[in-house]
N, C-alpha and C positions, 0 to 999 in steps of 0.2 A: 398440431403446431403450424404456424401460419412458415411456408418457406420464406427466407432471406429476401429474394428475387419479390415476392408478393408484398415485401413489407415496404422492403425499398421504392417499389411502383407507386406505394398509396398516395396520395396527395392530399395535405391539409392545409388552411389557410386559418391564420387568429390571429387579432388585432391586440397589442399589449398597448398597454403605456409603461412607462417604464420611467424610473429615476434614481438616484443612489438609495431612495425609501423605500422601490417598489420589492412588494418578496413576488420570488419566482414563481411563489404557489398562485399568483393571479391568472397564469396562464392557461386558456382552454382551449381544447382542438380539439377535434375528434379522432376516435383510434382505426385502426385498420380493422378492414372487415377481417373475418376467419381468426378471431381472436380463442386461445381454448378457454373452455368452462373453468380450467383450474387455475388459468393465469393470474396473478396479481395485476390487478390493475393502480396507475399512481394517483394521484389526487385529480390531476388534468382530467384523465381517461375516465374517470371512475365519475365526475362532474358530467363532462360530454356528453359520453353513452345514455346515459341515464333521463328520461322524457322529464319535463318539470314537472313536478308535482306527484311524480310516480310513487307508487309505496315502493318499500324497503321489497327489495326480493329477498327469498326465502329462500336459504340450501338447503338441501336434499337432507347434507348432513351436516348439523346447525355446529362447528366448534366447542368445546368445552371450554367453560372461565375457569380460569386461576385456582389451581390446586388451594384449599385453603392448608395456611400454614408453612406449607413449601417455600414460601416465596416466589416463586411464579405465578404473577399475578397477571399476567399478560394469558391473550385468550391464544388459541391456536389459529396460525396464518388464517386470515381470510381470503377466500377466493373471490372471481369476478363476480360471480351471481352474488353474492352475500354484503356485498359493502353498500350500500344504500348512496340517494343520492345525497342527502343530508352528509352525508362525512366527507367532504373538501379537506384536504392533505391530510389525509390516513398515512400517506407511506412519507410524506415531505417534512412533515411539523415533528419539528425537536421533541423530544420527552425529558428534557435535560441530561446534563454531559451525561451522569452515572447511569444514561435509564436502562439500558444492556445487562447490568447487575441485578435487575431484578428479578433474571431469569436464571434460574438454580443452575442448571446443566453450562449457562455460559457461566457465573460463578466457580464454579471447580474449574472451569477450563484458564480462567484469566487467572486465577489465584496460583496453580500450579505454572504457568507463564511465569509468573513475577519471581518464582523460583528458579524456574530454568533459564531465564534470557540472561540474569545476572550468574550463576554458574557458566554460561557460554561466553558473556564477556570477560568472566575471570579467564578460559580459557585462552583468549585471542589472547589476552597480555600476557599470560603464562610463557605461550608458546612462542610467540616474538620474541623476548625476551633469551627463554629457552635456547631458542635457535641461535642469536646473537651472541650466548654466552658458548654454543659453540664451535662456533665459526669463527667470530667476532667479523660476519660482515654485514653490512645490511642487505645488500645485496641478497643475499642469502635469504633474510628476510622476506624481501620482493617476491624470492622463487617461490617460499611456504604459502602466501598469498596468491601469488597466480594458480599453484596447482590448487589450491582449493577453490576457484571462480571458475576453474579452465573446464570443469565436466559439466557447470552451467550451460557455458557456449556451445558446446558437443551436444550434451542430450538432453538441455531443458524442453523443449519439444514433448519428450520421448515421459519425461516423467507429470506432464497434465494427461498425456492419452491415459498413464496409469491412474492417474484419479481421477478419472471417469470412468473405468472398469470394474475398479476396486470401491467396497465399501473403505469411505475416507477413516471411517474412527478408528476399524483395524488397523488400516495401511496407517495410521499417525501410533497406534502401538507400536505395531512395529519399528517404524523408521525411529523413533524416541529411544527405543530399546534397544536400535543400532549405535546410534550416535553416544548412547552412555557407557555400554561396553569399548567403542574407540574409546574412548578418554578414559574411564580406568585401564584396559592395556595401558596405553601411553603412562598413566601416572606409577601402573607398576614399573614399566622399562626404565621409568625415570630418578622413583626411589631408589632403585636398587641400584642405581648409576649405569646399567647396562643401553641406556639410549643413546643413537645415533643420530647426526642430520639425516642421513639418507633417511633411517625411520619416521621419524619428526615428517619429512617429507611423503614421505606411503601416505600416513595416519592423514595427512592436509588429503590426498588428492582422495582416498575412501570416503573424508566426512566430507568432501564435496559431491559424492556422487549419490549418498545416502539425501545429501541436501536437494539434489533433484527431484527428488520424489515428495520427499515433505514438504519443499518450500509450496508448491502449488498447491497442495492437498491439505495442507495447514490453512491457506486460504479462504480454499474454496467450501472447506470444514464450517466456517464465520455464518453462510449460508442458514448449514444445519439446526444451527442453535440456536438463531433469531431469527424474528419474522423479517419483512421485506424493510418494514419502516423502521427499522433498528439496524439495519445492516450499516449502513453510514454510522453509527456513532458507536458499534462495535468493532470496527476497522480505526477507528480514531481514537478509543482505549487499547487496542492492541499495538499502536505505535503510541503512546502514552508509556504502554507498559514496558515496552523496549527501550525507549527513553530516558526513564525512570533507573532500568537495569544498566544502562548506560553510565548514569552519574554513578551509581552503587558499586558496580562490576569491578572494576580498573581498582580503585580505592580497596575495595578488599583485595584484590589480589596483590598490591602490593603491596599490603601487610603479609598475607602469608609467603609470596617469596623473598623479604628479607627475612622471615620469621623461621621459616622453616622448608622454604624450596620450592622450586617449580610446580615438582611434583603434587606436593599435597594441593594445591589450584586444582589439578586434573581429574585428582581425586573428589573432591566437593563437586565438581559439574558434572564427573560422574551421578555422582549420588542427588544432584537436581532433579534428572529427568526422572528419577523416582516419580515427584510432585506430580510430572505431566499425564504420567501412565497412570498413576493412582485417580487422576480427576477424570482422565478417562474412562475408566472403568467405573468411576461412582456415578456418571450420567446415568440419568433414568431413559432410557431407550424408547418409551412412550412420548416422551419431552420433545426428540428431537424431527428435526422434519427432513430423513431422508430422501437423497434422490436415487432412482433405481440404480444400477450402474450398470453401465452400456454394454451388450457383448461383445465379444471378442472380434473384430474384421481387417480386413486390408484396405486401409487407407484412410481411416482414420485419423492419421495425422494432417494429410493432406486437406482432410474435412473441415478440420480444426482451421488450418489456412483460410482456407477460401471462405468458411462462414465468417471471419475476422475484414479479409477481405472485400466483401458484400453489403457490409453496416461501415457505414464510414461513421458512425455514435462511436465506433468500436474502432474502426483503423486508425482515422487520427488521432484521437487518445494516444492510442499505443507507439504512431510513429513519434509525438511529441514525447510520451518517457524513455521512449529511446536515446534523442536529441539530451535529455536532458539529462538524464542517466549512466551515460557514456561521457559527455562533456562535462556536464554541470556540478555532479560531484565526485570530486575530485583533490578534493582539502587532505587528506593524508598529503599527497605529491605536495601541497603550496603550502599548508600551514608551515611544517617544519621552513621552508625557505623564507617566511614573513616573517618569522620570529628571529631565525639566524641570522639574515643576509639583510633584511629589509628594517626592522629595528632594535637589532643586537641586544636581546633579551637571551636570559636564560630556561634552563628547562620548566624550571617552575610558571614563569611566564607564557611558555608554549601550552602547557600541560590547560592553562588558564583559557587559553583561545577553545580549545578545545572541550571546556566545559561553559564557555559562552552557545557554541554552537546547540550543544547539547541541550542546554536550558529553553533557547530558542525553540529547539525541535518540538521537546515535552510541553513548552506554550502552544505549538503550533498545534499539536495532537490536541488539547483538554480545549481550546476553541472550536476544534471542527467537530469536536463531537459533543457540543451544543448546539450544531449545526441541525439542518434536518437532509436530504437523499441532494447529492451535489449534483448542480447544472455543469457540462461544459463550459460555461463562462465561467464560472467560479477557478477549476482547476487550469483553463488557460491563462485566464490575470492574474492568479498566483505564478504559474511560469515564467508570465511575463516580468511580473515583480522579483521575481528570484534572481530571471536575470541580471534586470536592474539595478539590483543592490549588489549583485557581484561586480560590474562593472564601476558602479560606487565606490565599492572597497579596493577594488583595484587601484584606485587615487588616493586612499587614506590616507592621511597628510600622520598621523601619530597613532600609535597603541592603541589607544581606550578608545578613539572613532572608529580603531578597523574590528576590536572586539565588538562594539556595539552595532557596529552592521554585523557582524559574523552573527549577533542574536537573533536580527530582524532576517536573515538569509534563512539560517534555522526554524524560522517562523511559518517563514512562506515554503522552503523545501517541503516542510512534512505538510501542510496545506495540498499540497499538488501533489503528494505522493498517496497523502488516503483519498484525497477526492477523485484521482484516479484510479483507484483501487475500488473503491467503492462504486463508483459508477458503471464500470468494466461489468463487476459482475452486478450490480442489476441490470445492465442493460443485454445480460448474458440468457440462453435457454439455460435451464439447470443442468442438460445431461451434455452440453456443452461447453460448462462453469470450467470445470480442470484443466481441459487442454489452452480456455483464453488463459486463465489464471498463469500456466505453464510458458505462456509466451509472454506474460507481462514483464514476469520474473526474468527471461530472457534476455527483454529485449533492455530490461534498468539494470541488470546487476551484472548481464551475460558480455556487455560492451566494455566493463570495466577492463580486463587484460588489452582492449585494443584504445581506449581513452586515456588511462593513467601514463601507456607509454607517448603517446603523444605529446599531453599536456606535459609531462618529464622534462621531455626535449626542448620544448618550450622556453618553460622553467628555466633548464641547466644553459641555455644558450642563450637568451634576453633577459632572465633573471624571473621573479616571482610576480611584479606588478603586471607585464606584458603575459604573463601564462593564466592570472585569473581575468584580466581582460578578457584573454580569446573564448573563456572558459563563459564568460557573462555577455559575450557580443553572441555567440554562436546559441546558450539557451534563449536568448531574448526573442534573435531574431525565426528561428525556430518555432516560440511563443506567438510571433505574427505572424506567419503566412500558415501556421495551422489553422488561425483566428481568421484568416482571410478567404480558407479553404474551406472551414465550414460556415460560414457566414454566406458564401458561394451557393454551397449545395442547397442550403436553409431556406434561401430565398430570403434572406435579411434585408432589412431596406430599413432606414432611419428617417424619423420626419420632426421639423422641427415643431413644439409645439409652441403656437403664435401666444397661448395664454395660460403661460403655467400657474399662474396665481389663482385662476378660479378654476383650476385644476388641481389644486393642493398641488402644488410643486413640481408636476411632472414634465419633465421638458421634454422627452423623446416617447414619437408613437411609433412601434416597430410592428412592422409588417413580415410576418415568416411565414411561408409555404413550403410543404416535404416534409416526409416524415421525418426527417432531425427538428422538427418545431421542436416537439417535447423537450429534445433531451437539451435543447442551450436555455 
């Protein structure tokens, strides 16, 4: 494995032209020396290295095609030696939205998903609700949410070191197997009337600490199951699928709590994660492409740091989902204010804004995953655009203009949430995937208890329009000087081009040196 320090040193130079037509796969440079034999290389690298004219190299040990019948008809990962020079965007070019399904083992795993993510949002509405019916504060409600974020903040860290120790598919039994037994307790304490807030409360800060450990390894699982050039459009069906259980989730649940109670909610997303564990265990284990899992040492976490540290591909990313992730979303705090205070609508109306966003989101998922492996520029001009349009909506003169940004908001959020997601870890070593993974998680969902009470304040003391404001000045500007900082390190230079026309269109020729060429 080439170190951090070695990679960061190397120094490339490629000349693009570039236009709103040009695709990203036009880019070549060459890769750093000290590359491993089993690396994936992407379309650039895999063009570069390769002398012209060269025959296809030959692996030692040639892949197997496609189970017939299985439906895995995708070959097994190719390595560097094996991709020829003839295949330019192997890992970049789309295979269309659904192309991830065609691989049986990720099948089971998204099919039981579409089971479980809507059993978990029946349970979020359950227990809100739950909670409020008994306390009658919302307040109250606030506390059941923070203690389940609050073990994020604490020990997200702590749960990617464990999904790099741990074989991920066990560890996602397990944790599956945790979180389903909380929620039946819970649905028994609840049938039988014997629940408390204090319990209600236990039950939140447990299935936050179980969430530590899944949320990252759940992730970094995405890996196992599809090759490199599918990884991007399998992270964009899995915020598809959450999206999906989004619209579904709420709507059922609130049939069975006027139908029949809290409880029985608890009870069904109990009995979801069944699907999860079942498609786990139906993978064929030849199918998947394990990473070893790392032994056991001291310091390890600090490793995790400072390799995140060392790749700025990798630290900006992360600093900007922070930025935006803490700030940016933040719509539980503002919605209810915009529907109340700002255009005196009722709940059905709010409820409304809220499946505007939604729609948005699931548009935003089923585009990027016709996409093909995201550039840095992609997920910073979605940032930029998110915050954008929240600063937009922040002005909304009526209802149906500030729904309608609320869709295009949703559009670009989950835009920049899988293209950051996805790029992370391929631009990740494998036996270092969990612990990035575990700080991505950190650093978007772990800032929520120190954001929402900000933006609150905001809110309750200048009202809803000045609170998404700050909420859209601060992802924007964030958006740019990340944009500025690596465009900095990139060696970016802009040139104008005197003759776009008998250049087919292209008006700008960019100049990038450093090893961040590739990844913008």
């Amino acid at each position: 494995m080439t170190p951090p320090a070695t990679r960061a040193a190397a120094i490339r130079t490629a000349t693009i032209r570039t236009d709103f037509r040009t695709d990203p796969r036009r880019i070549t440079a060459a890769r750093p020396t000290g590359l491993r034999a089993d690396e994936p290389l992407t379309d650039e690298a895999a063009t570069a290295t390769a002398p012209a004219g060269a025959p296809a190299a030959q692996s030692q040990a040639p892949a197997p095609a496609g189970l017939p019948g299985s439906g895995d008809d995708d070959p097994e990962h190719p390595t560097a030696a094996e991709i020829p020079a003839a295949q330019p965007g192997r890992f970049t070019r789309p295979g269309g939205m659904f192309a991830s399904l065609r691989i049986r083992n990720y099948r089971y795993y998204f099919a039981g998903q579409v089971v479980s993510n809507t059993g978990t949002w029946m349970q979020r509405i359950a227990q809100d609700w739950l909670v409020l019916s008994l306390t009658g504060s919302p307040f109250a409600v606030g506390i059941t949410t923070a203690l389940q974020f609050l073990p994020m903040l604490l020990f997200g860290l702590w749960g990617g070191v464990l999904a790099d120790r741990l074989p991920k598919r066990r560890l996602l039994i397990a944790t599956q197997g945790a979180m389903g037994l909380l929620a039946a307790a819970l649905a028994v304490l609840t049938v039988t009337g014997t629940v408390t807030a204090v319990a209600v409360y236990g039950f939140a800060l447990l299935l936050g600490l179980v969430t530590v450990v899944d949320n990252p390894t759940r992730q970094a699982f995405v890996s196992e199951m599809v090759p490199a050039k599918d990884l991007a459009n399998a992270v964009s069906l899995n915020a598809a699928n959450f999206q999906t259980a989004r619209l579904v989730g709420p709507a059922v649940a609130g049939v069975l709590i006027a139908a029949v109670g809290s409880g029985w909610a608890f009870a069904v997303n109990a009995l979801s994660f069944a699907a999860v564990i079942g498609g786990l265990l139906a993978m064929r284990s030849s199918e998947l492409r394990p990473v070893e899992p790392i032994a056991r040492e001291r310091g390890q976490l600090r490793e995790g740091l400072r390799y995140v540290r060392e790749r700025p591909e990798l630290l900006w990313p992360m600093v900007l989902a922070g930025f935006i992730g803490t700030f940016g979303f933040n719509f539980p705090t503002l919605l209810a204010g915009f529907a109340r205070d700002t255009f005196h609508v009722g709940a059905g109306a709010y409820g409304l804004l809220n499946t505007a966003m939604a729609v948005g989101s699931l548009t935003g998922a089923l585009l990027a995953a016709r996409r093909g492996a995201p550039r840095l520029r992609r997920l910073v001009g979605a940032a930029l655009a998110f915050g954008a349009l929240e600063v937009l909506a922040a002005f909304a003169p009526g209802y149906w203009t500030f729904a309608l940004l609320l869709t295009l908001i949703g559009v670009f959020g989950l835009t920049f949430n899988t293209s950051v997601n996805a790029a992370l870890q391929l631009g990740t070593d494998p036996e270092m995937r969990g612990r990035v993974m575990g700080l991505l998680v950190l650093v978007f969902t772990g800032g929520t208890p120190i954001g929402a009470p900000l933006v609150g304040w905001v809110t309750a003391a200048y009202g809803p329009r000045p609170g998404l404001l700050a909420c859209g000045l601060v992802s924007a500007a964030a958006a740019g000087v990340v944009a500025l900082v690596l465009g900095r390190i990139g060696g970016l230079r802009l040139r104008l081009d005197p003759h776009p026309v008998r250049t087919r269109g292209r008006v700008f020729s960019v100049v990038q040196k450093g090893d961040l060429a590739t990844a913008c």
